[in-house]
Backbone as a chain_set.jsonl record, in Angstrom:
{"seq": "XXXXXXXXXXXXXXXXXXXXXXXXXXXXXXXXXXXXXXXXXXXXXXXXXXXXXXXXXXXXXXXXXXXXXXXXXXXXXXXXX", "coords": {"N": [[-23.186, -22.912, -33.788], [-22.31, -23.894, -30.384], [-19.919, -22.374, -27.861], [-18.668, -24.251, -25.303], [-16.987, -23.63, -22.109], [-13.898, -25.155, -20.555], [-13.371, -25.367, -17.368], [-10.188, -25.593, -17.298], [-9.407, -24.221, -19.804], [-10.804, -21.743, -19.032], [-9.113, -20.727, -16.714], [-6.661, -20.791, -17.874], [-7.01, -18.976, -19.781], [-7.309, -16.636, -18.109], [-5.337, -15.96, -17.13], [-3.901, -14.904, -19.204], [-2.036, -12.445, -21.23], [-3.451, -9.38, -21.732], [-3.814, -8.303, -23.973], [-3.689, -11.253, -26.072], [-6.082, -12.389, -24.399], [-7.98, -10.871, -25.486], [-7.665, -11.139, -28.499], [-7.798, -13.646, -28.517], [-10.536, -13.828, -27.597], [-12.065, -13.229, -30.639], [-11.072, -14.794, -31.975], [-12.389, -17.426, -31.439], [-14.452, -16.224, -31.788], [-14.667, -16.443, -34.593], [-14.478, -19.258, -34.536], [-17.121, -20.252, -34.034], [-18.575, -18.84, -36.27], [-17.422, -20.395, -38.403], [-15.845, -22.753, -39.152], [-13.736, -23.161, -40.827], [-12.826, -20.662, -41.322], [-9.915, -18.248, -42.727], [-7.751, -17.505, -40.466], [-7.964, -18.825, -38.534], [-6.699, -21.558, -39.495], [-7.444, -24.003, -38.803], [-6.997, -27.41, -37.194], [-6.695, -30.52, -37.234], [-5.914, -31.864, -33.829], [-5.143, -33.884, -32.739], [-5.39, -37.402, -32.853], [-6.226, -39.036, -31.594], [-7.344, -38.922, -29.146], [-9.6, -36.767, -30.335], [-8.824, -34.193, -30.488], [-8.793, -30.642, -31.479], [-7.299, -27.613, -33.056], [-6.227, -24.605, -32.814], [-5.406, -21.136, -34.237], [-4.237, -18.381, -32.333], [-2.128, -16.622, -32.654], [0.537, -15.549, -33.901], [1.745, -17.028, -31.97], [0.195, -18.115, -29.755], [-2.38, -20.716, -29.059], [-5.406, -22.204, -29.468], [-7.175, -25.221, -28.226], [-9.443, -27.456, -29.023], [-12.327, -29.765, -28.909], [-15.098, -31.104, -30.592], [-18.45, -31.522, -30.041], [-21.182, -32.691, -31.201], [-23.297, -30.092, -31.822], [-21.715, -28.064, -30.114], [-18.943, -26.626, -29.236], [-16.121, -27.372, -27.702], [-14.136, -25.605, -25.598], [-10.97, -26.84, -24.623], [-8.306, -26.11, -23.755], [-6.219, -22.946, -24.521], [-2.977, -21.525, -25.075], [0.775, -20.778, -25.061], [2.494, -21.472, -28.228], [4.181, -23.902, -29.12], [7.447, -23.448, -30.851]], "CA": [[-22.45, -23.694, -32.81], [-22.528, -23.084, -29.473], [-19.412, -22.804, -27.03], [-18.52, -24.85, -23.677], [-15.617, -23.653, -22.279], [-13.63, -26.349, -19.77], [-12.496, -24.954, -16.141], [-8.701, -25.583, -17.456], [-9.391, -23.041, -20.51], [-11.201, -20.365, -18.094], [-8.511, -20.816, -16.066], [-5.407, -20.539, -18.142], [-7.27, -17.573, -20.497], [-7.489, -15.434, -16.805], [-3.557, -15.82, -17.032], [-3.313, -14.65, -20.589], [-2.439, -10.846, -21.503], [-5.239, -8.663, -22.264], [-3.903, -8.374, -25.891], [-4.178, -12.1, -25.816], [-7.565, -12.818, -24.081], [-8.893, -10.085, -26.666], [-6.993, -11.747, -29.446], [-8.239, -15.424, -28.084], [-12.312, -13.906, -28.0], [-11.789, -13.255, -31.28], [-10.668, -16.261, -33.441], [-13.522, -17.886, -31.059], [-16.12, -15.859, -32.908], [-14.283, -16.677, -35.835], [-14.72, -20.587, -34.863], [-18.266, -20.23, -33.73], [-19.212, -18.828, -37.361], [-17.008, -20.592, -39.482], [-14.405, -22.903, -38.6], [-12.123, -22.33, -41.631], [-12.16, -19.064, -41.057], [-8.438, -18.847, -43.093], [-6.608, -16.733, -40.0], [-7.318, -19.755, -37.289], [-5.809, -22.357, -39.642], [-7.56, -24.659, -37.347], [-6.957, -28.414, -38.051], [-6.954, -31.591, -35.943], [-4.48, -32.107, -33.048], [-4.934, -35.482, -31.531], [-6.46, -38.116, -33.606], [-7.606, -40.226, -30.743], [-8.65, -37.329, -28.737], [-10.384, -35.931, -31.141], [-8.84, -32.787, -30.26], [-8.772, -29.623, -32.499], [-5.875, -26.582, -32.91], [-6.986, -23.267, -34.19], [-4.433, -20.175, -34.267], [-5.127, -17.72, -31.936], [-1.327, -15.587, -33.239], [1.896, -16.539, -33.52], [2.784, -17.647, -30.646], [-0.619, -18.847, -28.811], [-3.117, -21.484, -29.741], [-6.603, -22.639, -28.554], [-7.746, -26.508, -28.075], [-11.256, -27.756, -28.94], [-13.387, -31.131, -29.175], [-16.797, -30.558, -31.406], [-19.1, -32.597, -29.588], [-22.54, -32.101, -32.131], [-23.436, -28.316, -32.121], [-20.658, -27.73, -29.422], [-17.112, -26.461, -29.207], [-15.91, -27.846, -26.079], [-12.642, -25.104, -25.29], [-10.255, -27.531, -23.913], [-7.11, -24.96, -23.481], [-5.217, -22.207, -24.504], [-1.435, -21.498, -24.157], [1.835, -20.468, -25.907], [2.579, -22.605, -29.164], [5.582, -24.491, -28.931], [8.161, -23.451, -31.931]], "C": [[-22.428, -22.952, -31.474], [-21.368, -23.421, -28.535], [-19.314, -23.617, -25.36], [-17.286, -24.409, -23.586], [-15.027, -24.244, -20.717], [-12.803, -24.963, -18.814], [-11.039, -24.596, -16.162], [-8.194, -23.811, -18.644], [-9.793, -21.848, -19.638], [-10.002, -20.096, -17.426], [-7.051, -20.177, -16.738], [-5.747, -19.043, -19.504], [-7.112, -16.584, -19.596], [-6.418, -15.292, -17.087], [-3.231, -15.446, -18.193], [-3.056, -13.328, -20.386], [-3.284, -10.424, -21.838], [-4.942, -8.427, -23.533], [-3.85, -9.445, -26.16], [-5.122, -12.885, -25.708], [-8.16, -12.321, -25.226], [-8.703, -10.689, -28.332], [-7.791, -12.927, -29.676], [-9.903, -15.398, -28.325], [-12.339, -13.625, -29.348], [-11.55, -13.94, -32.376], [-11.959, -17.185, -32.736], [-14.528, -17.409, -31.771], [-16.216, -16.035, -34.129], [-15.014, -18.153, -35.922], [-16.265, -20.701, -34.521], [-19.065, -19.691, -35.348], [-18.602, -19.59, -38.459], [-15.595, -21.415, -39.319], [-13.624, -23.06, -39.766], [-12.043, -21.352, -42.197], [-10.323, -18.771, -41.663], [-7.821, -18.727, -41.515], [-6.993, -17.92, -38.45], [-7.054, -20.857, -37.869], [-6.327, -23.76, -38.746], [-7.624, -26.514, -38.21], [-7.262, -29.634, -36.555], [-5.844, -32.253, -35.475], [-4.169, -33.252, -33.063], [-6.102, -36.431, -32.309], [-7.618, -38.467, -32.431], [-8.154, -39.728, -29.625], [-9.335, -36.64, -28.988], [-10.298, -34.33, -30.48], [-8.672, -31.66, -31.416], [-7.653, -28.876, -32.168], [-6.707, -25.753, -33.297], [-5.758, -22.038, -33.105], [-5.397, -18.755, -33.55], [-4.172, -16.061, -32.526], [-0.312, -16.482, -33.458], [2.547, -17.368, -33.245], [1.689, -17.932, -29.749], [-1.633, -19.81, -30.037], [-4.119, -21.967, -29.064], [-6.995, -24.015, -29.034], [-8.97, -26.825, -28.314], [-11.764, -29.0, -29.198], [-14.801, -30.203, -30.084], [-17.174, -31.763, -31.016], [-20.373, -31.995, -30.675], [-22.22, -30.565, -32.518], [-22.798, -27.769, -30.934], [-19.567, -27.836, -29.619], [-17.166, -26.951, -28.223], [-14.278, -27.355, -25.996], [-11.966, -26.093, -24.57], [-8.812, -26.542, -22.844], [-6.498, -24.132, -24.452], [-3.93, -21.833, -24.328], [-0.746, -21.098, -25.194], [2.12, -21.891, -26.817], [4.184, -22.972, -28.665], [6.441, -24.332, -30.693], [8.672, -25.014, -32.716]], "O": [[-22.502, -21.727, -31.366], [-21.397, -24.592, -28.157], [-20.067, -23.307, -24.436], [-16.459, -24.556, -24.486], [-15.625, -23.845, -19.717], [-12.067, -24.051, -19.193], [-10.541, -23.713, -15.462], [-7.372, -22.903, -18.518], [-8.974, -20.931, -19.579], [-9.729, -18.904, -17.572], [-6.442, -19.246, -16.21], [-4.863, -18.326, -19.975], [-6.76, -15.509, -20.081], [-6.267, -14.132, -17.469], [-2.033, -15.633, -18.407], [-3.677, -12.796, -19.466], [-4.124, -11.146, -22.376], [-5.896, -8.332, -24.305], [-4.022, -9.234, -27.36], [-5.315, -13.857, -26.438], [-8.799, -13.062, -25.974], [-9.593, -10.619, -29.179], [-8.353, -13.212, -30.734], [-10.555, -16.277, -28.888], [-13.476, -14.087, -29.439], [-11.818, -13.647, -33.541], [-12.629, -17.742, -33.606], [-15.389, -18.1, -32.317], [-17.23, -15.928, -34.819], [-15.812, -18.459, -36.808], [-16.612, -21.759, -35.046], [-20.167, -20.193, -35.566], [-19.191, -19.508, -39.537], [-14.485, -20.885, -39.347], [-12.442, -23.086, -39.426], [-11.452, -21.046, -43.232], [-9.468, -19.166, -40.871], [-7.342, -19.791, -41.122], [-6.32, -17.796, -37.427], [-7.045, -21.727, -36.999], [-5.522, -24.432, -38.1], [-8.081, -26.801, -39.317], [-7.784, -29.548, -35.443], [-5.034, -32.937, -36.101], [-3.056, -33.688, -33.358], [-7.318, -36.242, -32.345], [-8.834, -38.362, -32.272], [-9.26, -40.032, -29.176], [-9.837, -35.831, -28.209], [-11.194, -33.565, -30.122], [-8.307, -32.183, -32.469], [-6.966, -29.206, -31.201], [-7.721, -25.959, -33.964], [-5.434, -22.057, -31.917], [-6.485, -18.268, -33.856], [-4.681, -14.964, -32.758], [-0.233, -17.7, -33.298], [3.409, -18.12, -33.697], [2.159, -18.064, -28.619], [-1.674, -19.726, -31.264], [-3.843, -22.243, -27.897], [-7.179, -24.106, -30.248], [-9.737, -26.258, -27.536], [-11.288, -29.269, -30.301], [-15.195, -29.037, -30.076], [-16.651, -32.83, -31.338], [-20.397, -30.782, -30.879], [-21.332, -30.04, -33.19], [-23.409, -26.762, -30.577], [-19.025, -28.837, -30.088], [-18.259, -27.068, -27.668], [-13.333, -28.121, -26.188], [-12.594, -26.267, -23.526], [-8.593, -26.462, -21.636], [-6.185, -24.784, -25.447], [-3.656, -21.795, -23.129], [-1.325, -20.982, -26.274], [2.03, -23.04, -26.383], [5.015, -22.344, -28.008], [6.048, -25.039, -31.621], [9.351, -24.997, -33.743]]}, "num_chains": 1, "name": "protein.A"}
């Protein structure tokens, strides 16, 4: 699979912490070999967006579409409890 990652994700990963970003490249290489990888949990957000979830810790979470043999990063951000 091969990533795309959307202006909004570049954007709001620059603003992450660096234990974070490093955290965030990370479960990406996870979803790029294997998306149920157990530790990103990753499932499907938005039916009719066909958006994705996948665990990046805790307390952040990364967005994705699978267009064919593309991720398409949508965003990043703090999970909501």
């Amino acid at each position: 699979m091969t990533p795309l990652y959307s202006p909004r994700f570049i954007r709001q990963f620059d603003n992450l912490p660096l234990e974070i970003q490093q955290k965030t490249r990370k479960q990406v290489e996870f979803l790029l070999r294997d998306i149920r990888h157990p530790s990103l949990r990753a499932k499907k957000y938005d039916e009719a967006d066909d958006i994705w979830q996948a665990r990046v810790d805790d307390h952040y979470r990364f967005y994705f579409r699978i267009d064919g043999d593309m991720y398409t990063l949508t965003s990043v951000r703090k999970h909501r409890d």
